[in-house]
SESE-207883 format. One record per atom (N, C-alpha, C): x negated, y negated, z negated. Coordinates in pm, whole numbers, plus 50000, padded with zeros to 5 digits. Each point is the difference from the previous one (the first is absolute). Layout:
REM residues N
XYZ;...
This chain:
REM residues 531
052712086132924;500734995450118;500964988649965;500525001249866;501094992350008;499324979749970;498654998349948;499274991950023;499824992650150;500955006550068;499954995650158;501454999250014;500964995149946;500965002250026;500294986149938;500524987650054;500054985249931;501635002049977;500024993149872;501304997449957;500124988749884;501004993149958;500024989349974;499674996449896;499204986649941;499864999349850;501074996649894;501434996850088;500914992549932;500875014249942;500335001949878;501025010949974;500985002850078;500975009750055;500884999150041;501034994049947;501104999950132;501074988149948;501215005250043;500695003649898;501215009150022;500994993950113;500535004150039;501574996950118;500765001549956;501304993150026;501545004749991;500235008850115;500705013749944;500375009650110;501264999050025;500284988550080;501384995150047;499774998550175;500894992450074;500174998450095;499344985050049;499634998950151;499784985749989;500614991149985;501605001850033;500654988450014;500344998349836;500135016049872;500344995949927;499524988749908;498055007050021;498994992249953;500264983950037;500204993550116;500224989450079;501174993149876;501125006649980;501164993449979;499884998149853;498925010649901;499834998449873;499064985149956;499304999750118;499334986450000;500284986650009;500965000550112;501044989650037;500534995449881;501095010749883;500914994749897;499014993149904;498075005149960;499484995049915;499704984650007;500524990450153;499334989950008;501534992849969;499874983550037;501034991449978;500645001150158;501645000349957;500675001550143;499294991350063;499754987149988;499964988050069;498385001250048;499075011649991;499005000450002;500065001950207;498874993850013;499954993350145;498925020950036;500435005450088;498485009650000;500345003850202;501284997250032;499234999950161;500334987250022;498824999350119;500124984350104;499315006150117;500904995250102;499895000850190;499954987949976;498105000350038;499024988750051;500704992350136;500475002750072;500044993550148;501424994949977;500785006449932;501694992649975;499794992749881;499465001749883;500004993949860;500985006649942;500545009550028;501535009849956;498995005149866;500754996349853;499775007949828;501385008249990;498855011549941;501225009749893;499455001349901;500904995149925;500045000749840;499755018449980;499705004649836;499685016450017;501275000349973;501164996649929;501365004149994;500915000050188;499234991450055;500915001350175;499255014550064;498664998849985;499565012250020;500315014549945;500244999549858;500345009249963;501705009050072;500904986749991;501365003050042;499625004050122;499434992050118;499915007750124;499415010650065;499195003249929;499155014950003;501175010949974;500615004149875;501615004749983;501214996950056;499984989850046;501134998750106;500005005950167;498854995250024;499545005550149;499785014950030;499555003749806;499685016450040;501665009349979;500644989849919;501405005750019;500585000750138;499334990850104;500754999350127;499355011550081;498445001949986;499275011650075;500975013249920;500475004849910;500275007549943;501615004350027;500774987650108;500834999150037;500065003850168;499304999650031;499304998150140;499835016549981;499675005149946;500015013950025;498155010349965;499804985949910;498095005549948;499995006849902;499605011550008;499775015349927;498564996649913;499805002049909;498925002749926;498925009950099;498964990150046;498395003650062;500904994650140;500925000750030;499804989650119;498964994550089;499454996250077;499104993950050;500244979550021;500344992250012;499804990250059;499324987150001;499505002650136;498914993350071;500214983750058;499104992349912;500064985050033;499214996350113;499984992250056;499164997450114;500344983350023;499514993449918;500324985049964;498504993849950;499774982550057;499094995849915;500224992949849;499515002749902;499904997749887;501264991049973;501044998749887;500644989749936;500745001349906;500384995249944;500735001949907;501125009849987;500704998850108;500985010850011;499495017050031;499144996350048;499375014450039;499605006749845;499314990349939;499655006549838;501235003949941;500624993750005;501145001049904;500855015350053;499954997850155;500455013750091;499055013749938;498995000249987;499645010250010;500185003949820;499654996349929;500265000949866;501585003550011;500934997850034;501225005150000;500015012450065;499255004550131;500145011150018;500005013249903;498614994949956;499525007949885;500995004249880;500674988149944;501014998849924;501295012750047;500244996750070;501015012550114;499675012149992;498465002349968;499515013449975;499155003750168;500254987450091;499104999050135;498625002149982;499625003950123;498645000949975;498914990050100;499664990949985;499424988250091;498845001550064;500714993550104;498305001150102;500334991650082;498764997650120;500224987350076;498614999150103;500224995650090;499044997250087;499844987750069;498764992850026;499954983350082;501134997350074;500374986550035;501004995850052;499504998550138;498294996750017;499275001350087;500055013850060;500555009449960;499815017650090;500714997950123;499065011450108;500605001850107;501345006649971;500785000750132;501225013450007;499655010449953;498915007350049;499675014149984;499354999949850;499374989449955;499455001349835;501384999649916;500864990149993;501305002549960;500955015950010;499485003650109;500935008750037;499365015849938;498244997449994;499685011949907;500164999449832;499984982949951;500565000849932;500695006949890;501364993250095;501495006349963;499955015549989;499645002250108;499915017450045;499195005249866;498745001149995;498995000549893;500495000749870;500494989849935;500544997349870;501395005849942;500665002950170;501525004049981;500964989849952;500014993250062;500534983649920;501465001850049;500954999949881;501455003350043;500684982250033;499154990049918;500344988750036;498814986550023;500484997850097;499204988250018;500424986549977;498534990449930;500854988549947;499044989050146;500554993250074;498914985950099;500394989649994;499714993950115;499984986550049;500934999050160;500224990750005;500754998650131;498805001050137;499105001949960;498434997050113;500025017250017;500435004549915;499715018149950;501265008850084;501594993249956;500805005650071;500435008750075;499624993750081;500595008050191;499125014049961;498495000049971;499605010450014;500065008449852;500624994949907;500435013049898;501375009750045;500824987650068;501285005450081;499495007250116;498825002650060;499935002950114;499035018349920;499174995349874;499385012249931;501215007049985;500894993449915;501575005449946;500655013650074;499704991550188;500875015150068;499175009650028;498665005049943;498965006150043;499945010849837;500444993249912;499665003449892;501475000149926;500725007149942;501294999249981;499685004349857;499075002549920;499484994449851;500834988249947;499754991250093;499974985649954;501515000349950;500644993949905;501345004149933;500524979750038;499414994249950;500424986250032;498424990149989;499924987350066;499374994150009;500704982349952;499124996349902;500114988049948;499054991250027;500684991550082;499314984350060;500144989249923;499104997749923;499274987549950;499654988850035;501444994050013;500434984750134;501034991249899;499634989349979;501174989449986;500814996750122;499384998550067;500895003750165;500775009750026;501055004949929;500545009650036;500645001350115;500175009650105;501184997350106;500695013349979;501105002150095;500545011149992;499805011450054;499565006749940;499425013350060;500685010250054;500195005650151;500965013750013;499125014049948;498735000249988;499515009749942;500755004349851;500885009249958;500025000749927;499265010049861;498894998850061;498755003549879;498924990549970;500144986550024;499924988550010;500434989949843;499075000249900;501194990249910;499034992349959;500924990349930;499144983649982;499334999549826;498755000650013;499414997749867;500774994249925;500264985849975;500534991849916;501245005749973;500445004450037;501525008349995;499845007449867;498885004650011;499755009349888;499514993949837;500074986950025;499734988949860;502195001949920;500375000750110;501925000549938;500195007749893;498815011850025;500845011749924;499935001249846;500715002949911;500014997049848;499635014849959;498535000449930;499505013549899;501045003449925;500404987149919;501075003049878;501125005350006;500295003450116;501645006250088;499715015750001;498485000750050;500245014750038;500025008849886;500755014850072;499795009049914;498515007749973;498974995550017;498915009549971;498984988349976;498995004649943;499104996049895;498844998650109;499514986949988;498854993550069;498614994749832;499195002150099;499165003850071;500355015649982;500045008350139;500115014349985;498465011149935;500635007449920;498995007349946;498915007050100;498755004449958;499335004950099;498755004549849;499205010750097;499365006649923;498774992650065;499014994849924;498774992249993;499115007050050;499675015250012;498885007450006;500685007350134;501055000950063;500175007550101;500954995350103;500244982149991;500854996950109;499314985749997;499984999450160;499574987450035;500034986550030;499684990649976;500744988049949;499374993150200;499055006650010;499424990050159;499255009150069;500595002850130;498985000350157;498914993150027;499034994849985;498934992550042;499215003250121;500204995450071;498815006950145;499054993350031;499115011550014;498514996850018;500164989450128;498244994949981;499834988750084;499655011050163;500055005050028;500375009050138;498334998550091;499034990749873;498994999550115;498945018350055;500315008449884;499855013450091;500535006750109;501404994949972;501315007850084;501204992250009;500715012549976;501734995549990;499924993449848;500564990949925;499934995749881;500935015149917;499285002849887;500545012649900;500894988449919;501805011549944;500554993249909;499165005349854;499784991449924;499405000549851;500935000549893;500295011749953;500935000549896;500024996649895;500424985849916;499574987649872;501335013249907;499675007049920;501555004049837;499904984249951;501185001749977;500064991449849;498904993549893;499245019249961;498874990649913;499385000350079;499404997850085;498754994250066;500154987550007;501204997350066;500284982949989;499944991749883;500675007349886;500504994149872;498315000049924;499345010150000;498545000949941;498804991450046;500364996950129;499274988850041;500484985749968;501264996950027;500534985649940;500064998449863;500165012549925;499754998149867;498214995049936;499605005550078;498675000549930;499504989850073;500504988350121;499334988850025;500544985649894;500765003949880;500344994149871;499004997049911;499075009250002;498934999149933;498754984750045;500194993149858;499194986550098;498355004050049;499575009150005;498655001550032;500025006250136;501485003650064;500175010450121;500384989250104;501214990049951;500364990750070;500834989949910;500925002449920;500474990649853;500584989550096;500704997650103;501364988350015;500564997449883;500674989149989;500534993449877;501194995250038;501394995749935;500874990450059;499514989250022;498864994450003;499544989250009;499864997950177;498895015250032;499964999550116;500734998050120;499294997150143;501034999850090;498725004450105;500975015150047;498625009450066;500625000150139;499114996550083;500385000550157;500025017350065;501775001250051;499945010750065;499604999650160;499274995950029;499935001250166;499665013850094;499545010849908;499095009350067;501925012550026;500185000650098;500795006250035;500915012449898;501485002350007;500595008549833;499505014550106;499475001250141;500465013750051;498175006649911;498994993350020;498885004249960;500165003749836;499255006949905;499974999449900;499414992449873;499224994150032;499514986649950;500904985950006;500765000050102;501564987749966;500445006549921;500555011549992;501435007749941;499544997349859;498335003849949;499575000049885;500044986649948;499514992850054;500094986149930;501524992850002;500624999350097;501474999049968;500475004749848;500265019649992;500045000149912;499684996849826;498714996550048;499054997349866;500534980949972;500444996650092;499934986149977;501534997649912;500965010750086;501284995549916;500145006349865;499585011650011;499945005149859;498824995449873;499404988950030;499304991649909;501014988149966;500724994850123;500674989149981;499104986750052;499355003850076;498994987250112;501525000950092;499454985950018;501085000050155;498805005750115;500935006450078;499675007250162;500164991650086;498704992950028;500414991250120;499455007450129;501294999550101;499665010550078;500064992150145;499215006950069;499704996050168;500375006750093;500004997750115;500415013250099;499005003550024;498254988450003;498675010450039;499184986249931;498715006649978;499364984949982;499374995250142;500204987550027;499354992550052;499674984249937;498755006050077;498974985649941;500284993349893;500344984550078;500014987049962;501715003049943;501005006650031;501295001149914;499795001949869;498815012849961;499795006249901;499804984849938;499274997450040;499344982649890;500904992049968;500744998350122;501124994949965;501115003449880;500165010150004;501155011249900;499104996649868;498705003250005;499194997049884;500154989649883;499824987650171;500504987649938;501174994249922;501135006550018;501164996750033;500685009149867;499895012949984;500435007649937;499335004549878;498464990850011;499224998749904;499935021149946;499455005350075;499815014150033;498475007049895;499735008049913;498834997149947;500125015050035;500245006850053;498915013650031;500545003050102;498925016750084;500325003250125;499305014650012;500515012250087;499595007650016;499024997350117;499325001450082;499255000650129;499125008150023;500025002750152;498765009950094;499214990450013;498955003850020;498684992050009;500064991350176;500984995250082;500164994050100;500604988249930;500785002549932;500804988649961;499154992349850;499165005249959;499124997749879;498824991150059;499595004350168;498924990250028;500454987250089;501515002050046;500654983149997;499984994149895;500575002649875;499784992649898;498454995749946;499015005350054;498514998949993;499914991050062;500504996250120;499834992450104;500784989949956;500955000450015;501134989650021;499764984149919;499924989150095;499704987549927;501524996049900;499885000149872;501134995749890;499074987849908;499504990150065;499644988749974;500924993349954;501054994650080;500974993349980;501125005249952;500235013749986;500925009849913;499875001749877;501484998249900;499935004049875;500515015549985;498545010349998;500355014749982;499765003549848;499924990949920;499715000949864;500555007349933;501425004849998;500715011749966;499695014750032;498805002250078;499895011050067;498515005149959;500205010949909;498905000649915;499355014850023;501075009550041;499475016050012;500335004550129;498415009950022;500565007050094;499315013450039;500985012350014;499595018149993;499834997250139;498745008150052;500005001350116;499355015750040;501005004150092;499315015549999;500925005150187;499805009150079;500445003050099;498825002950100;498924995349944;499005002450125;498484994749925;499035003150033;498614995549932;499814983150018;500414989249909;499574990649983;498254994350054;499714993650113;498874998250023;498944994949882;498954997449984;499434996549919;500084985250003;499804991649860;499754985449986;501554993749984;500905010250074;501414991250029;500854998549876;499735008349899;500654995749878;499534991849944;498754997250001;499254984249929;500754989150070;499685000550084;501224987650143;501124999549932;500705010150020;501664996649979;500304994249858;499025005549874;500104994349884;500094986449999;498754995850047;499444986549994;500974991250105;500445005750088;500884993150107;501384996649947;500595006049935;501205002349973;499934996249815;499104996649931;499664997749862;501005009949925;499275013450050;500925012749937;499625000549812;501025007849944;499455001949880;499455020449987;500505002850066;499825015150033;500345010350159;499225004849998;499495007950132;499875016149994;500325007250041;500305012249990;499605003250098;499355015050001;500885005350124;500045016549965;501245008150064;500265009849966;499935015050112;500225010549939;500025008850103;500965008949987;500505005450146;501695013850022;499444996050099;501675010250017;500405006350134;501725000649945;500714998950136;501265001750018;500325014049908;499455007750060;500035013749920;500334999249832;498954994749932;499984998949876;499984983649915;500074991050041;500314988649957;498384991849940;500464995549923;498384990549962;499165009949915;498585006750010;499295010649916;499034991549950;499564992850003;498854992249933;500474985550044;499334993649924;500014982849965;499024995349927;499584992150016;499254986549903;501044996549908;499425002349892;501114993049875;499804986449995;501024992949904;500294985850048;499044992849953;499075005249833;499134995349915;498874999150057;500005010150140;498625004650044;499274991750099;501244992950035;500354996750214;498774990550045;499334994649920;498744987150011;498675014750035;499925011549941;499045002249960;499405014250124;501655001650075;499475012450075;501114995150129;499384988950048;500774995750173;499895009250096;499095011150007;499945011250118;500585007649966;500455005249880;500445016649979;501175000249984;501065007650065;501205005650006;500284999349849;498945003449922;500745002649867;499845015249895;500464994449886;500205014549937;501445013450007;499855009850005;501575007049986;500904991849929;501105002150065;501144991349891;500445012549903;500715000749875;500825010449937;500695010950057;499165014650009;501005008150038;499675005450184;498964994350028;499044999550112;498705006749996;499595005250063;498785011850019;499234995250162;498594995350005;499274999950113;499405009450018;499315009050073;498735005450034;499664998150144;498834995350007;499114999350112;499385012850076;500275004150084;499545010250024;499135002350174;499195009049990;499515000850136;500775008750105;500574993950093;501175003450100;499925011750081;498725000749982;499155016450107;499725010149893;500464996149883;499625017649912;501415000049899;500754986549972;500444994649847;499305004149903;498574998349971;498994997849889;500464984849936;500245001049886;500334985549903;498554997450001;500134985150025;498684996050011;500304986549847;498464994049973;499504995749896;500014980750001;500024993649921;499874986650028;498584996650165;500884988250056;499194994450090;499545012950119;500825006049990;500155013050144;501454997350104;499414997250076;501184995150081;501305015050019;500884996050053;500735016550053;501684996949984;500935004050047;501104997250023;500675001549854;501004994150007;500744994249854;501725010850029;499655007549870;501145002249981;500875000249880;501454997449976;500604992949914;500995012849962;500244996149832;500935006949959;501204990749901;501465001450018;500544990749848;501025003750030;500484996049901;501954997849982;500514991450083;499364991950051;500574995850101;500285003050123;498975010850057;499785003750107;501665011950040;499624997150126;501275007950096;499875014249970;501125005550013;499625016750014;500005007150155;500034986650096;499725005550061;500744993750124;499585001250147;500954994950106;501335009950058;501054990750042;501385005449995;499815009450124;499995015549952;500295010750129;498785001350117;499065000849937;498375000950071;499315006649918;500445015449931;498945006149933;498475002650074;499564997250097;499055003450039;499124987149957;500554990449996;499134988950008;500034998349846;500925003449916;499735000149861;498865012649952;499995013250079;499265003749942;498265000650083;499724985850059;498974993550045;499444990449905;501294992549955;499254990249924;499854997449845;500625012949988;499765000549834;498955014749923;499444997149925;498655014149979;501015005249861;499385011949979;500665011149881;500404989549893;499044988849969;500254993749838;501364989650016;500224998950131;501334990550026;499364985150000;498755001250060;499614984450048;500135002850135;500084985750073;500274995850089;498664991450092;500085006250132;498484999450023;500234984950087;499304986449946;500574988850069;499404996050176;498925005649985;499574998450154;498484984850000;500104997749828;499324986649990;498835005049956;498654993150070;498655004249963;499954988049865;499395008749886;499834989749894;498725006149878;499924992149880;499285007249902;500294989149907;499475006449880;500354992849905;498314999549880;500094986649926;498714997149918;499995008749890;499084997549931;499845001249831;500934996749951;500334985949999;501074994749906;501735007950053;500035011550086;500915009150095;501254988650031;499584988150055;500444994250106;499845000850145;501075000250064;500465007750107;499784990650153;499425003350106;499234987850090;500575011250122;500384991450106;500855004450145;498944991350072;499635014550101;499474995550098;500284995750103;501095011250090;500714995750148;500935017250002;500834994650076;500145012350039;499465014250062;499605010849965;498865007350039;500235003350149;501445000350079;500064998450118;499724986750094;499244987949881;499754993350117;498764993149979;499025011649905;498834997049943;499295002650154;499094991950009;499135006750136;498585006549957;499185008950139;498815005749970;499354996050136;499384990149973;498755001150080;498845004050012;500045012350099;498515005949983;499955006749876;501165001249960;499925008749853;499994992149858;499634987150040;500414988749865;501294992750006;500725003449828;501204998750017;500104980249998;500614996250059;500124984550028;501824997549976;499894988749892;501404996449951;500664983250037;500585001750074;500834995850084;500244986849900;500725003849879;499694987149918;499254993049975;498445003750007;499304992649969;499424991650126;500665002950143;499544989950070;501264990250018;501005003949949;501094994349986;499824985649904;499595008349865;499504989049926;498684987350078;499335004950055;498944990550083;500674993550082;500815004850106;500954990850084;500924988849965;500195003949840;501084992149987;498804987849917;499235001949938;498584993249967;499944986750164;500194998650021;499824994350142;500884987749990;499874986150044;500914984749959;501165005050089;499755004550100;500915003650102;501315010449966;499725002749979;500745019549978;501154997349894;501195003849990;501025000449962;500155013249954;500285007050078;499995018449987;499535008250076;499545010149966;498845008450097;500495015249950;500025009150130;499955012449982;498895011750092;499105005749905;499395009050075;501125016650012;499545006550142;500005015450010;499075002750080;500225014250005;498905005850088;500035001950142;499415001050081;500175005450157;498635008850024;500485005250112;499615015950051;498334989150087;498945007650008;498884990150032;499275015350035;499564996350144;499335011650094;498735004249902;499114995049953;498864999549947;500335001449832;500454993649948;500395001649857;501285005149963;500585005150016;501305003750056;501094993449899;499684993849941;501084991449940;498994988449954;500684988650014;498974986049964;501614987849902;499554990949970;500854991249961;500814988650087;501005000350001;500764987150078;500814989749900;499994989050053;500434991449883;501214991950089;501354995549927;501074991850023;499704990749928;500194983050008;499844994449895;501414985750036;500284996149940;501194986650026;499414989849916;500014982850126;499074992949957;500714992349907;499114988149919;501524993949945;500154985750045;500564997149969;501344988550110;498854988850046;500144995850098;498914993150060;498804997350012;499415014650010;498795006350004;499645009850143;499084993450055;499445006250062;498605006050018;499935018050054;498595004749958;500135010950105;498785002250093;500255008250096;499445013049924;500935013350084;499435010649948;498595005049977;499694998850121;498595002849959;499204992149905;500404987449982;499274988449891;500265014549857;501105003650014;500665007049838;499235011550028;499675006450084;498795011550013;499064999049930;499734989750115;497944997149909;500094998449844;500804991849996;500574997149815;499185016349939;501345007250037;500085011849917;498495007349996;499775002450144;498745008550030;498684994449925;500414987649957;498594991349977;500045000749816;501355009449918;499944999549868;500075017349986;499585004350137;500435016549916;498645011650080;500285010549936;498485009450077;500865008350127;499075001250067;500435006850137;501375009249995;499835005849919;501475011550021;501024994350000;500184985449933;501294994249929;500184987950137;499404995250098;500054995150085;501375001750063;500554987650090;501015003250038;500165002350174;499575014950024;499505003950148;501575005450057;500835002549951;501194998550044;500834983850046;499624995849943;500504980250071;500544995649871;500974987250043;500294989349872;501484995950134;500985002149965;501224988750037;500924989249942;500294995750060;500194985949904;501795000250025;500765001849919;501185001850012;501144988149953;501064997650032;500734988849947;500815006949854;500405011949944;500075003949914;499725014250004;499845007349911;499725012349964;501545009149942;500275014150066;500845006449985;500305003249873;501134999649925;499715002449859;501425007849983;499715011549862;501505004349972;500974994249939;501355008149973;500894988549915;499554999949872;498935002349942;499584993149835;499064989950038;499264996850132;499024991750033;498655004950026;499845015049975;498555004750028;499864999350120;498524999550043;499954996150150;499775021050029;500974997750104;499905015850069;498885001450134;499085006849926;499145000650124;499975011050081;501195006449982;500615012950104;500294990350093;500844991149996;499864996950155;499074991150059;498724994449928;498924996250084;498795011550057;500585010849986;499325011050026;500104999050188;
């Protein structure tokens, strides 16, 4: 049995069983004060790792003043910047425990939130305000709320206080010892909440080492290896876990963090240009703009790597983006919020296996299994993927029912992803098994007409799901977004498809032609709401 059980070829790789912020701050002193490691792309605002270091301890002296208890909750709800990194790493420091949700959330997503996570403080934006003050009298949790405004005005709320306020305060004054102690294996450094496309979004409980075992072990140059040399673009949001990870991994290498509030487009190229940027995390939406995107007249020459993992990469599109972008390496990887990155393409490898998620990283356990018996199934047997590591969560905050749903006796974690893995026990994602379709009883993958659509001169981005069909009772429907001064009638994009695929895979549900496609705050396109 245990021949069915993938795990990594690389030895394991020990951790420091410290804290994150301590880990963070041990890293900071190893570089040169004057060492450049954040930059806010849209202001041009640098922190040296010695300004960073002081303000991470200063600010958490002020949360710690403010009245933040060790496990604390508080909840950011800001787009990406510099201050926000630096904010939440101080929480931590305080002995806080961080979490955060889109700046894009409704009232009521904010407001389950807060509720959800137990967030004693909230950190926003002046756009956020009125309605954290308005959550505030509904929820009397909330202990104070910090607005993240150079605009300050005067506030009569007095649970109301001004971020920058909190840059005054001097570590070296107080009486107690920063970064505050915390036990690695049983207190939690981050809230993470699920992407909510089942339900209500679950809080995901990140300890210490889960965080620290994953940023440690993306040090390793075959996992991911940043350099001070580097300069790694943060754009993918700090509330998801894939920002938070690369953030971290970037400062504690000593790359500068060049950070965004989201990627878009032609900025990204720009920032590229400009900030001379040579790596990037990305979902496969933002991986086939850069496939696309004309950089004829752009110098992206600095921009050489890129991990891509969040959703099944269509086929052909990593050859594109290489060749488009004159990459030197291409990745792509596989997680879940739950448990962080479980397999990857190593860096030596990245030319030689463009489809596969990858091998286990150190300290990581796959098995493939069949979802209707859990029989471990054998190379090239399809069946749902489930994950085991040190990285992984122990579990979501105050929902034993749903923890003891999604985890089996051995303490893997059942991901919900139809997959299998080769001979060489490299690891290949199919789709999500809730949005695999059956026509007539043949299973039909959504990616792969995805990949054909986007095959098309026309097509920019394309999303299939399923719909309910009197006669077949579920058939394929396709979204697709054209690209910029292109025109192609739907049905022209029908015949296309119908005319490269066998009857079942036909698209008898329709084709709409949309001006953009719904996407979450990391950029995956959410096809819960084209349902």
């Amino acid at each position: 049995m245990d021949d069915k059980i993938l795990k990594s070829p690389l030895p394991p790789i020990p951790y420091p069983e410290i804290s994150v912020a301590k880990y963070i701050l041990d890293r900071l002193k190893q570089f040169s004060g004057q060492k450049t490691v954040l930059l806010d792309c849209p202001s041009g605002r640098k922190h040296s790792a010695q300004q960073v270091y002081d303000h991470i301890l200063n600010i958490a002296a002020a949360f710690v003043d403010l009245g933040l208890n060790k496990g604390d909750v508080v909840l950011f709800i800001s787009p990406n910047s510099d201050y926000y990194a630096i904010g939440l790493l101080a929480v931590m420091a305080a002995g806080g425990v961080f979490s955060a949700c889109s700046e894009l959330s409704s009232y009521r997503e904010v407001y389950n939130a807060i509720e959800d996570t137990t967030a004693k403080y909230v950190v926003c934006t002046p756009d956020n305000l009125e309605d954290i003050k308005n959550i505030a009298e509904c929820l009397p949790q909330i202990r104070k709320i910090i607005l993240m405004s150079n605009e300050w005005t005067s506030q009569t709320d007095p649970k109301v206080v001004n971020y920058f306020q909190l840059y005054d305060y001097e570590a070296s004054e107080c009486s107690y010892d920063l970064p505050k102690r915390v036990d690695c294996h049983q207190d939690m450094a981050a809230l993470l909440l699920s992407s909510g496309s089942t339900g209500r979004p679950k809080p995901i409980i990140r300890l210490h080492r889960n965080v620290i075992n994953l940023t440690h072990q993306f040090q390793h140059q075959e996992i991911w290896g940043l350099t001070e040399r580097s300069v790694h673009s943060c754009q993918n949001t700090f509330c998801h876990s894939g920002g938070l990870t690369f953030l971290l991994h970037s400062i504690a290498s000593g790359a500068i963090a060049a950070i965004m509030p989201a990627f878009e487009g032609n900025k990204f190229i720009n920032y590229v240009e400009k900030y001379k940027i040579t790596s990037a995390f990305l979902v496969p939406s933002y991986v086939i703009f850069l496939a696309n995107v004309d950089v004829s007249n752009r110098d992206v020459s600095s921009f050489e790597d890129i991990i891509c993992a969040g959703s099944p990469l269509p086929e052909g599109i990593a050859d594109k983006v290489f060749a488009n972008m004159g990459l030197k390496y291409f990745r792509q990887g596989y997680g879940m919020t739950e448990v962080g990155f479980c397999t990857q393409v190593f860096r030596s490898k990245n030319l030689e296996h463009k489809a596969s998620v990858g091998w286990c990283v150190p300290d990581s356990q796959v098995k493939v299994v069949d979802p209707n018996t859990s029989e471990l199934l054998g190379p090239n047997q399809v069946g749902e993927v489930w994950i085991k590591s040190h990285q992984m969560t122990p579990g979501y905050l105050n929902l034993p029912d749903k923890n003891a749903e999604s985890f089996d006796g051995q303490g893997f974690i059942r991901s919900g992803d139809a997959g299998y893995y080769d001979s060489q026990r490299l690891l290949y994602i199919m789709d999500r098994y809730k949005q695999i379709l059956k026509v007539e009883g043949i299973i039909v993958l959504p990616s792969e007409l995805e990949y054909l659509l986007l095959s098309h001169e026309d097509v920019s981005e394309a999303a299939v799901i399923g719909v309910k069909h009197s006669y077949y009772v579920e058939v394929p429907k396709a979204f697709v977004v054209l690209k910029p001064q292109r025109k192609v009638s739907e049905e022209k994009l029908i015949q296309y498809i119908d005319g490269l695929v066998n009857d079942v895979k036909k698209l008898r549900g329709g084709l709409t032609i949309l001006q953009e496609l719904p996407k979450t705050p990391l950029g995956k396109i959410n096809k819960t709401l084209l349902q």
